[in-house]
N, C-alpha and C positions, 0 to 999 in steps of 0.2 A: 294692212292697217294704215289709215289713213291718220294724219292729225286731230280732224275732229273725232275721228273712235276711240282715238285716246283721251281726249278729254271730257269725250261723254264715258268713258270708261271709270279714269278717276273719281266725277263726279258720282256717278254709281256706289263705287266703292268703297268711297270715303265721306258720302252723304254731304255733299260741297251743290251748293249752285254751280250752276255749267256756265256760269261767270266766274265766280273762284276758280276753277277746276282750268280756266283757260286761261287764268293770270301766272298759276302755277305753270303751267308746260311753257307758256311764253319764256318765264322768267327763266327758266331751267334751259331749255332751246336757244337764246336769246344770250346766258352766258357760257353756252357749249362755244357758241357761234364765237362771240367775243374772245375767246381764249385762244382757237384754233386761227382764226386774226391775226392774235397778236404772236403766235409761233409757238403758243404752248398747247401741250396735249391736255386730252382728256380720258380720264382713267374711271370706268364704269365697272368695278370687280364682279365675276361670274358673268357679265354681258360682254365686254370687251375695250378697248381703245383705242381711241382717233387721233393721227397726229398729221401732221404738215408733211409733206415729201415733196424737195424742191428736184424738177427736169432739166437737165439741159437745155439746151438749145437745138435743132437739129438739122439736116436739109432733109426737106419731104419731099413727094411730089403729089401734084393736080393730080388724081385720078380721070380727068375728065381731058383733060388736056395733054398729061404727061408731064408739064412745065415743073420745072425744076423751083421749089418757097422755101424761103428761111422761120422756120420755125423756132420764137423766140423760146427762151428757157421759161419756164413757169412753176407755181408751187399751186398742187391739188391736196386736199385733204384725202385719207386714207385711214380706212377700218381694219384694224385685226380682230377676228371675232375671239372672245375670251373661254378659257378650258371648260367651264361650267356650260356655256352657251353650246358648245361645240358638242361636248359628251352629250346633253341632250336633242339633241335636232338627231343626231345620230343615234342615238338609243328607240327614236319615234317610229324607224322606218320599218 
């Protein structure tokens, strides 16, 4: 599912112009985004939650090369998927 299937999805759903229907996911997406920015998580119950997980730093190496790089420390965003989401995907198969 892509972004617009969702929001042509919404719209569908909730009988919203697929303008409405795109102002809503922006705004929704748009303060997931912002929160997970600013180091706070986000908490979606029965779906699951996202939070910040800061790396080290590390030495890698060039696959190509062998050459020995310092890989600085960084913070990626990270899903745990939530119980309700999990007992279902798993109950489908």
């Amino acid at each position: 599912m892509t972004k617009s299937d969702l929001i042509q999805a919404l719209a569908e759903q909730m009988n919203l112009p697929v303008k409405d229907a795109k102002s809503i996911v922006d705004t929704i997406i748009g303060t997931m985004v912002d929160a997970l920015a600013e180091g706070r998580g986000v908490e979606l119950r029965g779906f699951g939650s996202f939070q910040v997980r800061e790396y080290e730093g590390y030495t890698g190496r060039n696959p190509k090369t062998g050459e020995q790089i310092k890989v600085a420390p960084k913070k990626l965003p990270f899903f745990k998927v939530g119980k309700d989401l999990r007992d279902r995907i798993n109950s489908e198969q």
